[in-house]
N, CA, C and O atoms as a Maestro MAE file, in Angstrom:
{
 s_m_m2io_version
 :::
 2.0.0
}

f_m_ct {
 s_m_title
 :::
 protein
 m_atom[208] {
  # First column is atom index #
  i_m_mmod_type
  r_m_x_coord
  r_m_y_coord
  r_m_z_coord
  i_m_residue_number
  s_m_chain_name
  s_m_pdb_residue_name
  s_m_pdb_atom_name
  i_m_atomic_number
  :::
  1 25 174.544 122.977 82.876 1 A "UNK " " N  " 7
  2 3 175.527 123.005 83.954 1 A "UNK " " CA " 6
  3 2 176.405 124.245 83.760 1 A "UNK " " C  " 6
  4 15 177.197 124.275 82.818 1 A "UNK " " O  " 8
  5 25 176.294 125.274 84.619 2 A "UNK " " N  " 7
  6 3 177.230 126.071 84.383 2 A "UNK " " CA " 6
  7 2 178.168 126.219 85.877 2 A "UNK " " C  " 6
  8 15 177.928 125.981 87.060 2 A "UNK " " O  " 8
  9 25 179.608 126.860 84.949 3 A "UNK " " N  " 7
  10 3 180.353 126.805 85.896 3 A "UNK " " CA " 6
  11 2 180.883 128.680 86.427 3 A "UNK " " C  " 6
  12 15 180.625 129.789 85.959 3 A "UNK " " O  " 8
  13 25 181.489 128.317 87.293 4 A "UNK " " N  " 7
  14 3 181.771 129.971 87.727 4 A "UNK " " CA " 6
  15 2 183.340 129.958 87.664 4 A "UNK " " C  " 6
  16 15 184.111 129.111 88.116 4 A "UNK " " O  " 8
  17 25 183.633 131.220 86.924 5 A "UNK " " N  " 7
  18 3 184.838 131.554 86.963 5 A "UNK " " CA " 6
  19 2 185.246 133.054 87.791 5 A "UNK " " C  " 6
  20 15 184.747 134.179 87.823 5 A "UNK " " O  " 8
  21 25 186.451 132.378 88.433 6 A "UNK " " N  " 7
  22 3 186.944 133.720 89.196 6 A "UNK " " CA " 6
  23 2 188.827 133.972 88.387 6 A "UNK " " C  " 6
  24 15 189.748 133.250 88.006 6 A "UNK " " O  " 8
  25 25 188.470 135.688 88.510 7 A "UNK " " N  " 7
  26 3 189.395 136.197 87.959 7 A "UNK " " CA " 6
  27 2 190.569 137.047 88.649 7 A "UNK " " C  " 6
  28 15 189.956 137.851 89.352 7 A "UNK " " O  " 8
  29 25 191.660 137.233 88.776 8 A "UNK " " N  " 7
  30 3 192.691 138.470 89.684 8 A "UNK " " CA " 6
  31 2 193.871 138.352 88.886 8 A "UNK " " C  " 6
  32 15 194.469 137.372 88.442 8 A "UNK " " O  " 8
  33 25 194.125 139.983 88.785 9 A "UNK " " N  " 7
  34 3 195.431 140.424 88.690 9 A "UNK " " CA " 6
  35 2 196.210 140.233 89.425 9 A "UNK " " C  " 6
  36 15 195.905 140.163 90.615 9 A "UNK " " O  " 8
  37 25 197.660 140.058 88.957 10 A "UNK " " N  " 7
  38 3 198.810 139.526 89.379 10 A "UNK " " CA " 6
  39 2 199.592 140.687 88.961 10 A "UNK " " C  " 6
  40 15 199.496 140.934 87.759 10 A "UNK " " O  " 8
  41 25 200.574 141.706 89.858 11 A "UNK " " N  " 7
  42 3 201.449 142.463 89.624 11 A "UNK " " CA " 6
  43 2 202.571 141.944 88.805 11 A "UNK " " C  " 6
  44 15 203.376 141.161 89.309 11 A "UNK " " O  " 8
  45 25 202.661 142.286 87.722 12 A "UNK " " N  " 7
  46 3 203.721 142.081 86.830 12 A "UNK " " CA " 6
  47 2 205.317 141.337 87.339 12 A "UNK " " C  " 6
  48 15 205.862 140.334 86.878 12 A "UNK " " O  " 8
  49 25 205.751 142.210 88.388 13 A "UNK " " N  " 7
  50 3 207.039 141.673 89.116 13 A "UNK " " CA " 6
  51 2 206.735 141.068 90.568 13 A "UNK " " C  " 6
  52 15 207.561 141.144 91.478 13 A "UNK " " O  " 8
  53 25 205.310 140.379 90.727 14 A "UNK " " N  " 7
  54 3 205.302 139.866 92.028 14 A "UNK " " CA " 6
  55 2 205.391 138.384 91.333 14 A "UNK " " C  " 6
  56 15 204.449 137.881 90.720 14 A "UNK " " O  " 8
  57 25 206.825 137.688 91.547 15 A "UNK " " N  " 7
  58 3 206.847 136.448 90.823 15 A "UNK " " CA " 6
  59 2 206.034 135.553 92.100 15 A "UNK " " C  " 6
  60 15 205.034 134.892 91.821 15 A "UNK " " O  " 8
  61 25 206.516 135.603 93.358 16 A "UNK " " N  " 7
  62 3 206.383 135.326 94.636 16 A "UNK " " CA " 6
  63 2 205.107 134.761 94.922 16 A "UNK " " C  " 6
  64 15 204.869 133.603 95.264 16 A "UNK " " O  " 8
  65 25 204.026 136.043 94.680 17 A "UNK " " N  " 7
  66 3 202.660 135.828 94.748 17 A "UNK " " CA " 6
  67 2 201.968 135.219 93.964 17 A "UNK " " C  " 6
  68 15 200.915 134.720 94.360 17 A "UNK " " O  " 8
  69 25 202.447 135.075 92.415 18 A "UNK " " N  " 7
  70 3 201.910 134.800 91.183 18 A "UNK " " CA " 6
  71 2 201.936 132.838 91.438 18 A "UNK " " C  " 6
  72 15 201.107 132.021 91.037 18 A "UNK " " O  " 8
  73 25 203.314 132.583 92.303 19 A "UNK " " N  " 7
  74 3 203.470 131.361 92.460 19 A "UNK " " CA " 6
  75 2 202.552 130.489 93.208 19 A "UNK " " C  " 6
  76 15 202.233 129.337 92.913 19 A "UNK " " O  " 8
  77 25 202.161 131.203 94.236 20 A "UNK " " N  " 7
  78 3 200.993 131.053 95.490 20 A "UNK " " CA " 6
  79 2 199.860 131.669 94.766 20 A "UNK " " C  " 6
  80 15 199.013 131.890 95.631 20 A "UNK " " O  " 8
  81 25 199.482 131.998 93.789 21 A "UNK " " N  " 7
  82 3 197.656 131.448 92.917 21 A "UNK " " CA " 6
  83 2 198.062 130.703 92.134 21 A "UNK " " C  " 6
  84 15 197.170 130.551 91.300 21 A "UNK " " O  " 8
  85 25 198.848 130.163 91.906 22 A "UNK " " N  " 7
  86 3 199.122 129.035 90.898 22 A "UNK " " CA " 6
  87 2 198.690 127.662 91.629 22 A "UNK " " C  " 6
  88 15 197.871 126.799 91.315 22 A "UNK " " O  " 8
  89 25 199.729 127.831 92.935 23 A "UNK " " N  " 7
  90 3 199.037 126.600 93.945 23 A "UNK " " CA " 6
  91 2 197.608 126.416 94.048 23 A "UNK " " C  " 6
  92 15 197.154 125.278 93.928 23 A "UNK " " O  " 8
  93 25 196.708 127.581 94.295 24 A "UNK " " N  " 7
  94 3 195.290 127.991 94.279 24 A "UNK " " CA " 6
  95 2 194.876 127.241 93.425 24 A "UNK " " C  " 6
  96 15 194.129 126.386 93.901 24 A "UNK " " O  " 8
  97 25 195.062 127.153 92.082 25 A "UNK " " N  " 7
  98 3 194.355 126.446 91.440 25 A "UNK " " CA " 6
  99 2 194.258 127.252 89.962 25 A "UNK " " C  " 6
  100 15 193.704 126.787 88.966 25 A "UNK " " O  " 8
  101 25 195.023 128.769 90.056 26 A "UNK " " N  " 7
  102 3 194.367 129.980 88.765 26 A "UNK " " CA " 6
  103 2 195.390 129.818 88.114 26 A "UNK " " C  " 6
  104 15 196.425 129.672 88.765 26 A "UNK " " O  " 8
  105 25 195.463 129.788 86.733 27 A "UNK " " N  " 7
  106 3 196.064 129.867 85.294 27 A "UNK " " CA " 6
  107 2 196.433 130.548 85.093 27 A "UNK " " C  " 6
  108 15 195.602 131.305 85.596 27 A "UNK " " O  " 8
  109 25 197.636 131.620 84.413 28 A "UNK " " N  " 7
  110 3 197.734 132.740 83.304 28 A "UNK " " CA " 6
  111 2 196.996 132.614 82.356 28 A "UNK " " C  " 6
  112 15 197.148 131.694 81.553 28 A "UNK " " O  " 8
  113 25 196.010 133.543 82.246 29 A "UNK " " N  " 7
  114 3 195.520 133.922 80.689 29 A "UNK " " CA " 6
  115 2 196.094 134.866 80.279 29 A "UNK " " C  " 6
  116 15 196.332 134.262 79.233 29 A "UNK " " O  " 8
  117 25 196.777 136.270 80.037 30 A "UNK " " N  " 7
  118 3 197.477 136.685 79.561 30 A "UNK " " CA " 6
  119 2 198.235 137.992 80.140 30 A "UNK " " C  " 6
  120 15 198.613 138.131 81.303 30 A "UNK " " O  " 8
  121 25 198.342 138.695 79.341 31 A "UNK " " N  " 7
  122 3 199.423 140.116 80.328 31 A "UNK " " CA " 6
  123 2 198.021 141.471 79.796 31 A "UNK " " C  " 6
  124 15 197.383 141.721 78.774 31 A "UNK " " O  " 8
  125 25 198.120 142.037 81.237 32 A "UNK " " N  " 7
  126 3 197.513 143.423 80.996 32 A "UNK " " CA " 6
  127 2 197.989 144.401 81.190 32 A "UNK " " C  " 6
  128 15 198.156 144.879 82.312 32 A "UNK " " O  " 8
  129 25 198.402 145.054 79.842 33 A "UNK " " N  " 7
  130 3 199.695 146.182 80.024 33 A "UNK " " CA " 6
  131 2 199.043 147.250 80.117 33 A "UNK " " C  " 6
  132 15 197.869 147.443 79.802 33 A "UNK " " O  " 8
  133 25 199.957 148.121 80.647 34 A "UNK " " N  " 7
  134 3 199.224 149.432 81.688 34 A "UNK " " CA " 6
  135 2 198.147 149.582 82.151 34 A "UNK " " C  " 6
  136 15 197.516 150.595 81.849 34 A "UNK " " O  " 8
  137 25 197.543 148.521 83.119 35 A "UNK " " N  " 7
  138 3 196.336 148.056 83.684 35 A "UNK " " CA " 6
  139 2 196.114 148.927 84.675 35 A "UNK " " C  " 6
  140 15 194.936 149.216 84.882 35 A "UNK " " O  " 8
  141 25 196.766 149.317 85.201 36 A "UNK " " N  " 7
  142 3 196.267 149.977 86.704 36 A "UNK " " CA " 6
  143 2 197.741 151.534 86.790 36 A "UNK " " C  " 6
  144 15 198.889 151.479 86.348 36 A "UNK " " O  " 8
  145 25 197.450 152.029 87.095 37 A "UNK " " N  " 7
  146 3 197.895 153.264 87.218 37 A "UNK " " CA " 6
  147 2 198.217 153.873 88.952 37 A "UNK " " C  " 6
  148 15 197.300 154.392 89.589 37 A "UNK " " O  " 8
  149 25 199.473 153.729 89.482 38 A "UNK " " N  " 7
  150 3 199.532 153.868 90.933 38 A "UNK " " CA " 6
  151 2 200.703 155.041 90.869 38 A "UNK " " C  " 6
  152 15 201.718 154.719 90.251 38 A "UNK " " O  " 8
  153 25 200.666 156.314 91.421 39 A "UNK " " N  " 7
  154 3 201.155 157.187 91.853 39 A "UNK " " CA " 6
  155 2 201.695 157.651 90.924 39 A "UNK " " C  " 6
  156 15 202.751 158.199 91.238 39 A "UNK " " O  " 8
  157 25 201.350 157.710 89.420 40 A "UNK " " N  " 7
  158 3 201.572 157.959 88.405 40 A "UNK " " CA " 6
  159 2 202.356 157.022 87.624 40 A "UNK " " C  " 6
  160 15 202.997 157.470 86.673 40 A "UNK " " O  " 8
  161 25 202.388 155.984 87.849 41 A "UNK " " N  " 7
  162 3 203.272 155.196 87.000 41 A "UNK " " CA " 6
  163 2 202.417 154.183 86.686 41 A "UNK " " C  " 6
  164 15 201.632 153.844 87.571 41 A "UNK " " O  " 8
  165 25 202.375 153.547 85.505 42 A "UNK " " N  " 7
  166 3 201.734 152.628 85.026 42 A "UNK " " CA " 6
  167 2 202.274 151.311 84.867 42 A "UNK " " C  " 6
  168 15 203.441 151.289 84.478 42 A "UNK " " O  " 8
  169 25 201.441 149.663 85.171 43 A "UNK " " N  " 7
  170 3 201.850 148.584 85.630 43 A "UNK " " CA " 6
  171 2 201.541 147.681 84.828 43 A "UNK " " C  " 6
  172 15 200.388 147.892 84.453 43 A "UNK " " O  " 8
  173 25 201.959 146.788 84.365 44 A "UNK " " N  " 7
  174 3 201.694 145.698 83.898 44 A "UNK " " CA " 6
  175 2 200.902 144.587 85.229 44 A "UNK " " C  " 6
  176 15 201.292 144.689 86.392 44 A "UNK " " O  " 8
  177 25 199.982 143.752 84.906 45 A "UNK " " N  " 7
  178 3 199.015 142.972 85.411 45 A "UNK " " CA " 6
  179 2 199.359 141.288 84.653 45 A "UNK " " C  " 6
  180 15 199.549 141.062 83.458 45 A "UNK " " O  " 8
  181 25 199.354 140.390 85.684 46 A "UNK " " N  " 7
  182 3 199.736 139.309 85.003 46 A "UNK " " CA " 6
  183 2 197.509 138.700 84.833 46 A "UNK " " C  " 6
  184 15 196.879 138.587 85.885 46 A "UNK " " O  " 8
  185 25 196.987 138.505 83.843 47 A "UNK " " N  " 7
  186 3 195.655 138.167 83.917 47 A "UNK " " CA " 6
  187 2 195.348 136.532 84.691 47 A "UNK " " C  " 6
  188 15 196.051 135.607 84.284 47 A "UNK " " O  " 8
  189 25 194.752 136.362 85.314 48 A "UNK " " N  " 7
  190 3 194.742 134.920 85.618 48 A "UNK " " CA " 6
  191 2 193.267 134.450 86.228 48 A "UNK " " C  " 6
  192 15 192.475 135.085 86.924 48 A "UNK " " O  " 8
  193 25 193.215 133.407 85.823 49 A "UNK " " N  " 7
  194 3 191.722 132.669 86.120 49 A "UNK " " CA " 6
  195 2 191.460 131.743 86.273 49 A "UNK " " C  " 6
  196 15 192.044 131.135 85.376 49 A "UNK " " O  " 8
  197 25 190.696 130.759 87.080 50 A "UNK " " N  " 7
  198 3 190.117 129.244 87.789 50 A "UNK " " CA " 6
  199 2 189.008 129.227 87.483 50 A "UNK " " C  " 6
  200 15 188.338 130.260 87.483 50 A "UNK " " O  " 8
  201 25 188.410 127.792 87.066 51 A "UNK " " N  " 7
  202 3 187.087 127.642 86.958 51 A "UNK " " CA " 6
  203 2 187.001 126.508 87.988 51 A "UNK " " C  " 6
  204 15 187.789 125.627 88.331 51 A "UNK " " O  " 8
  205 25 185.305 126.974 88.489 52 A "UNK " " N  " 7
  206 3 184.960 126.314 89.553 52 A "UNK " " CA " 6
  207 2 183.631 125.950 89.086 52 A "UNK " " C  " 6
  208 15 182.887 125.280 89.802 52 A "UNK " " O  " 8
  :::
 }
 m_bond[207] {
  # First column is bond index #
  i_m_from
  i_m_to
  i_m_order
  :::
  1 1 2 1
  2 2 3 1
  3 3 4 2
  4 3 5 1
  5 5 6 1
  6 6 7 1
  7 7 8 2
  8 7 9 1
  9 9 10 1
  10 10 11 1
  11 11 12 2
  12 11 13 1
  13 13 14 1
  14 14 15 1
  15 15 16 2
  16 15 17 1
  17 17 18 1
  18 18 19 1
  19 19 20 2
  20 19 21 1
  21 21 22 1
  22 22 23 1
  23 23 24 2
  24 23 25 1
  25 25 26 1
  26 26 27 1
  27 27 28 2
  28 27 29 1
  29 29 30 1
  30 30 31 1
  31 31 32 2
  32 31 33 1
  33 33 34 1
  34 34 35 1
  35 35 36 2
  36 35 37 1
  37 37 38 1
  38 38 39 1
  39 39 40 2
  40 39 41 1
  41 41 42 1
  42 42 43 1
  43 43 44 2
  44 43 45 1
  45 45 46 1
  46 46 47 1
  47 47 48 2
  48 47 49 1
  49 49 50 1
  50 50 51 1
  51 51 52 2
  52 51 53 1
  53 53 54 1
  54 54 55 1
  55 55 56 2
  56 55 57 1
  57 57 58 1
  58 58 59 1
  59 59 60 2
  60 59 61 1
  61 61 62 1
  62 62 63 1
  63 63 64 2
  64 63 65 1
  65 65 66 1
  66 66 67 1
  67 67 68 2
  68 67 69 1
  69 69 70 1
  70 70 71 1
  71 71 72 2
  72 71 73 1
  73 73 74 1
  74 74 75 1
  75 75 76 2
  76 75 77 1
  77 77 78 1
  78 78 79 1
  79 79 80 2
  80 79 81 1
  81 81 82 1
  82 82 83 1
  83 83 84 2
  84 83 85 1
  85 85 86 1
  86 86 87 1
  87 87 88 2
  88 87 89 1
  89 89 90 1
  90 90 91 1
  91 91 92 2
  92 91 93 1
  93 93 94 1
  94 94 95 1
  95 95 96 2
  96 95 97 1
  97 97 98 1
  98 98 99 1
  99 99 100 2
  100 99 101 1
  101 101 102 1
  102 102 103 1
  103 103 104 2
  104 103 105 1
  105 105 106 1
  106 106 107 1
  107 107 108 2
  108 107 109 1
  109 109 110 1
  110 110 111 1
  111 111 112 2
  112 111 113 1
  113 113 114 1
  114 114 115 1
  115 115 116 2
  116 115 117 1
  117 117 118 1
  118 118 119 1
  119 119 120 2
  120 119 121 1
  121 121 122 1
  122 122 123 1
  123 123 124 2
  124 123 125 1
  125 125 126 1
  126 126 127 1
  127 127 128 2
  128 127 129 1
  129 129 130 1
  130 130 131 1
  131 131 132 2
  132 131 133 1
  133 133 134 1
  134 134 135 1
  135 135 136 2
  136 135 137 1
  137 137 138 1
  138 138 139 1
  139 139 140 2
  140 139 141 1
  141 141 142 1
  142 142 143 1
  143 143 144 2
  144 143 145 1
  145 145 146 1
  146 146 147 1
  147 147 148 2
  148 147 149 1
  149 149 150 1
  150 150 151 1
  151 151 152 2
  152 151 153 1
  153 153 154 1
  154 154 155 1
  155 155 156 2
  156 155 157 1
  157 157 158 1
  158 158 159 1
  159 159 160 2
  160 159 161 1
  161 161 162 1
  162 162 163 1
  163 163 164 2
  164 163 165 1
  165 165 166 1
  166 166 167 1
  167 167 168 2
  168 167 169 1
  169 169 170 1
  170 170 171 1
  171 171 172 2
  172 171 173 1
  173 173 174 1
  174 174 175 1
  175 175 176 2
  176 175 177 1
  177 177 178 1
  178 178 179 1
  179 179 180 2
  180 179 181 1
  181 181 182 1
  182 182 183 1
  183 183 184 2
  184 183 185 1
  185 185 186 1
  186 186 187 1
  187 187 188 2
  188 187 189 1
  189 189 190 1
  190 190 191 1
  191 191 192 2
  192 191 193 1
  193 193 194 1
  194 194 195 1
  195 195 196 2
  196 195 197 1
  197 197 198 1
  198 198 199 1
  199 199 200 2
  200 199 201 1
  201 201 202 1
  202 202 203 1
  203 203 204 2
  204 203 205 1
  205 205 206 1
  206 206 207 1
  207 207 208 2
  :::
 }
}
């Protein structure tokens, strides 16, 4: 039996959004620091994941 897991980043200071995939059903697994790189500045990523 296997199961499928889905994964998405969560912007570090989007508390807002982070709250609404929580409803979804996805977890924090952990922090991804300087994950993504936007207009030269670098972001922290909140990691998060659901198994289905």
């Amino acid at each position: 039996m296997s199961q499928d897991k889905k994964k998405i980043f969560v912007y570090d200071e989007a508390t807002k959004k982070e709250m609404e995939v929580d409803e979804c059903g996805f977890e924090p697994e952990g922090l991804a620091r300087k994950y993504l790189c936007i207009n030269g500045k670098w972001d922290d990523y909140i990691h998060m994941e659901m198994y289905t």
